[in-house]
N, CA, C and O atoms as a printed pandas DataFrame, in Angstrom:
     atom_number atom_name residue_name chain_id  residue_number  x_coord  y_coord  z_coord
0              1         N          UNK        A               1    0.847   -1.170    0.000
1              2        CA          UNK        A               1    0.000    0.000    0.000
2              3         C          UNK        A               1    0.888    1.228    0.000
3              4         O          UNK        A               1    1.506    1.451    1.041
4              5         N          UNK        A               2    1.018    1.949   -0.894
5              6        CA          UNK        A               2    1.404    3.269   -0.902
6              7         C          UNK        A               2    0.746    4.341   -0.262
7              8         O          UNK        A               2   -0.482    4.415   -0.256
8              9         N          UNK        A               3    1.502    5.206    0.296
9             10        CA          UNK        A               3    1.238    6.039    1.504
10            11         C          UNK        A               3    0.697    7.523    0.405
11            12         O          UNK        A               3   -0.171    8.312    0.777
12            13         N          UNK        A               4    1.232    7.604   -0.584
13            14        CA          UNK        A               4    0.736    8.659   -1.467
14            15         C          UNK        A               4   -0.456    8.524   -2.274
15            16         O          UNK        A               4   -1.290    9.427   -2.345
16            17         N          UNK        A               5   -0.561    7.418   -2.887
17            18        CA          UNK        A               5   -1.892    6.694   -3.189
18            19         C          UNK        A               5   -3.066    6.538   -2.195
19            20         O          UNK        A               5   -4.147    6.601   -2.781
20            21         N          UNK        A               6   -3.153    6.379   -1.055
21            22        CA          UNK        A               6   -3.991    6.059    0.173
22            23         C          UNK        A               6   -4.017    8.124    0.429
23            24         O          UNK        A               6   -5.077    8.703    0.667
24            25         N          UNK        A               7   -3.069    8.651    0.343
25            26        CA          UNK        A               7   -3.634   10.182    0.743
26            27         C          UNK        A               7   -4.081   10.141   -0.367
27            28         O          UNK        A               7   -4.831    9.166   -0.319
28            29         N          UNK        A               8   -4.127   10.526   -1.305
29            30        CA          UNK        A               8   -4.494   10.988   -2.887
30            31         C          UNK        A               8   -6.153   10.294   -3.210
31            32         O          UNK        A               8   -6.965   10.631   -4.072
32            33         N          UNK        A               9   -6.237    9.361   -2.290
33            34        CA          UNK        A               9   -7.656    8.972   -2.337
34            35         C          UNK        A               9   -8.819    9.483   -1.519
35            36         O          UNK        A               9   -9.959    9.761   -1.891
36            37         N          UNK        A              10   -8.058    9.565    0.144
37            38        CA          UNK        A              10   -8.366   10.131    1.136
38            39         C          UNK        A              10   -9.036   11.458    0.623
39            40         O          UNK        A              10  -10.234   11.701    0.772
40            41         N          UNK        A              11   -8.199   12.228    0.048
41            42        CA          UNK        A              11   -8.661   13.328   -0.542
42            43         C          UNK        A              11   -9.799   13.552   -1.434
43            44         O          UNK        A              11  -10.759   14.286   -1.198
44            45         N          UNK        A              12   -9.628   12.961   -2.314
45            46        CA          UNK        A              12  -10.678   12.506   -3.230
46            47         C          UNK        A              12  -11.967   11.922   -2.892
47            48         O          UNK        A              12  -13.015   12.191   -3.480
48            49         N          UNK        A              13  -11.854   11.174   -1.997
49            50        CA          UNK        A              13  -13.280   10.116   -1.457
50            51         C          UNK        A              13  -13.478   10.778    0.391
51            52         O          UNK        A              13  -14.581   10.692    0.931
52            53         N          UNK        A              14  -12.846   11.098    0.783
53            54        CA          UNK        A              14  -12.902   11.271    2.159
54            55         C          UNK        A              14  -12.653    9.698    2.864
55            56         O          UNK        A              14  -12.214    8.747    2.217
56            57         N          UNK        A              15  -12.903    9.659    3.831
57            58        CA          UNK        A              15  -11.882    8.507    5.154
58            59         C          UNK        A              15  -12.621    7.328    4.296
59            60         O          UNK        A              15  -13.818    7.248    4.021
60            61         N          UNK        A              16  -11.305    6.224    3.871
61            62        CA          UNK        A              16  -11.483    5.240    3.351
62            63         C          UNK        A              16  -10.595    4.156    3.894
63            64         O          UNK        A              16   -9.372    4.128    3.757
64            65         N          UNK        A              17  -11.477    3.088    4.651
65            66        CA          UNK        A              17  -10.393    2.045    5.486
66            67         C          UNK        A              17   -9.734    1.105    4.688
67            68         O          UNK        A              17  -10.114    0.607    3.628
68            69         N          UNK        A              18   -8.851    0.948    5.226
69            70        CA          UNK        A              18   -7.871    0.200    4.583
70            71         C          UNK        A              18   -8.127   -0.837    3.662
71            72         O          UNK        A              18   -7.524   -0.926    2.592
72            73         N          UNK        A              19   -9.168   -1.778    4.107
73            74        CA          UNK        A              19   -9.640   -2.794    3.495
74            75         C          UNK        A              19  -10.330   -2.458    2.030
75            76         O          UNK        A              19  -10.236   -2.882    0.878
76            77         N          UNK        A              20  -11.010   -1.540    2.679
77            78        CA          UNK        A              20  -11.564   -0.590    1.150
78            79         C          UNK        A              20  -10.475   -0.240   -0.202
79            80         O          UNK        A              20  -10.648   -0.418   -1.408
80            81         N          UNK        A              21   -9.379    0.292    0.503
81            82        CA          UNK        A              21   -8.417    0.711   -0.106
82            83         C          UNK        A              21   -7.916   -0.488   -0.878
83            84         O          UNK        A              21   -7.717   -0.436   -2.091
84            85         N          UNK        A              22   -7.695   -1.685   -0.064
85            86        CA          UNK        A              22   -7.107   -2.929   -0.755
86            87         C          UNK        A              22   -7.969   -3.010   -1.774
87            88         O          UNK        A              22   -7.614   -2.760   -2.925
88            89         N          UNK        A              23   -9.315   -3.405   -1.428
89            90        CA          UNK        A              23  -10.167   -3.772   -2.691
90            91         C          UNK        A              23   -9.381   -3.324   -4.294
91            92         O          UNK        A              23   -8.774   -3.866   -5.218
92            93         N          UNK        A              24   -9.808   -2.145   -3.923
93            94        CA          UNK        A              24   -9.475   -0.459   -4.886
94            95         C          UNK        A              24   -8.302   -0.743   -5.624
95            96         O          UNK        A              24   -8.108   -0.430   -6.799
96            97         N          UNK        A              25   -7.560   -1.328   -4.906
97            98        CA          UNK        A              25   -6.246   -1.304   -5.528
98            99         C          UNK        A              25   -5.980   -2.745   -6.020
99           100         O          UNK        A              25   -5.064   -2.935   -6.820
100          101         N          UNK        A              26   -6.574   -3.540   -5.674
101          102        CA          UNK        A              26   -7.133   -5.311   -6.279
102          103         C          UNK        A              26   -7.632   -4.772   -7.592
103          104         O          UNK        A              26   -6.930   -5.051   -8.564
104          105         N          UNK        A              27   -8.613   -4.118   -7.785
105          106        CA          UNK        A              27   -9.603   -3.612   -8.796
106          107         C          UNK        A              27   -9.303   -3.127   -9.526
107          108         O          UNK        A              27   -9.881   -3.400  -10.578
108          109         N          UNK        A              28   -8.343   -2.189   -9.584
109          110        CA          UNK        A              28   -7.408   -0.944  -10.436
110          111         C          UNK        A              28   -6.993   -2.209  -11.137
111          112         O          UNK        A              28   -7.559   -2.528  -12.183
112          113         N          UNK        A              29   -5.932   -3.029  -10.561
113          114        CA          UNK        A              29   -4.966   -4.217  -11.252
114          115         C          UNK        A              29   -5.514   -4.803  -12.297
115          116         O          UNK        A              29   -5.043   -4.793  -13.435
116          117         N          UNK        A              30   -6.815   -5.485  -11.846
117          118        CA          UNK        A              30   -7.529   -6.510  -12.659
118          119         C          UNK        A              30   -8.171   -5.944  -13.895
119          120         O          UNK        A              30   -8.107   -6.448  -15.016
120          121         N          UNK        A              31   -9.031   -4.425  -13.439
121          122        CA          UNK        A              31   -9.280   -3.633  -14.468
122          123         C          UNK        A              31   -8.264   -3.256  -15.789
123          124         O          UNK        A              31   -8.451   -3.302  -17.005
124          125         N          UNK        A              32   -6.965   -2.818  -14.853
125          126        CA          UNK        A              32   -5.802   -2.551  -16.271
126          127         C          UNK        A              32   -5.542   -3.411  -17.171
127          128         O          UNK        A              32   -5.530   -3.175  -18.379
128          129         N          UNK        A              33   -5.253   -4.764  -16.499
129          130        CA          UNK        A              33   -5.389   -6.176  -17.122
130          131         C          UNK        A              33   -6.321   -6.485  -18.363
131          132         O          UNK        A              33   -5.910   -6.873  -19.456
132          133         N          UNK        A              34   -7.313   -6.309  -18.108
133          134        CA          UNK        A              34   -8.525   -6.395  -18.874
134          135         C          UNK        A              34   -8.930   -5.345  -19.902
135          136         O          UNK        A              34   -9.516   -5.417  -20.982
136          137         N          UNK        A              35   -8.406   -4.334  -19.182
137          138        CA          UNK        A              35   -8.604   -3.042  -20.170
138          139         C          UNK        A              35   -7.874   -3.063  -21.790
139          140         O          UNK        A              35   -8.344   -2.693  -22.866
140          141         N          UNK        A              36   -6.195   -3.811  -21.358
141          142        CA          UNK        A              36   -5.796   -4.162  -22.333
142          143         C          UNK        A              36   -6.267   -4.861  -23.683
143          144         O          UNK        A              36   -5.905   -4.626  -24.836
144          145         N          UNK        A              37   -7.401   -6.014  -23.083
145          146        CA          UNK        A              37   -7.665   -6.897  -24.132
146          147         C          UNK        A              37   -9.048   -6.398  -24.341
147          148         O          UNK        A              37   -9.468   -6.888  -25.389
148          149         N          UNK        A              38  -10.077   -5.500  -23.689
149          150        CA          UNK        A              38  -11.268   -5.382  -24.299
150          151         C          UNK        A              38  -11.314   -3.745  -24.094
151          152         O          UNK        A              38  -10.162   -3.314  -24.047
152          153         N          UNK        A              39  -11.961   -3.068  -24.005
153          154        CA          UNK        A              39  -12.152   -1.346  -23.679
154          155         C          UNK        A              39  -13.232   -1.387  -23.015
155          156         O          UNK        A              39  -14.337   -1.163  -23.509
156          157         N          UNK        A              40  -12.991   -1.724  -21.641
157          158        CA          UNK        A              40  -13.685   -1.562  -20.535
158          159         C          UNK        A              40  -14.640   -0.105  -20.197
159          160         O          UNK        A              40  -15.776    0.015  -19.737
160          161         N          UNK        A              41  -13.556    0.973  -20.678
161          162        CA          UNK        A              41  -13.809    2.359  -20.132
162          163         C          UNK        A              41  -14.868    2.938  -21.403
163          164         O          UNK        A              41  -15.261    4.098  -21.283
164          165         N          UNK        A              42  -15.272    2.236  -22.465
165          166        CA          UNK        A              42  -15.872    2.861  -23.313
166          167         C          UNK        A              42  -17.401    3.207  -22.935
167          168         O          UNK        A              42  -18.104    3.839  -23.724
């Protein structure tokens, strides 16, 4: 867990527990992954 990433969210979302944060950052991964082979974001 990055300490600049976890503020940079904080900010953005207001108080987000850790576990949350893991998710988030589980999710980011799998999303980029995937993003590659289909266009998720369209």
């Amino acid at each position: 867990m990055s300490a600049a990433a976890w503020a940079s969210l904080q900010a953005a979302a207001g108080p987000v527990s850790r576990e949350t944060f893991d998710r988030l950052v589980e999710f980011e991964t799998v999303f980029q992954k995937w993003n590659r082979r289909i266009n998720l974001a369209a």
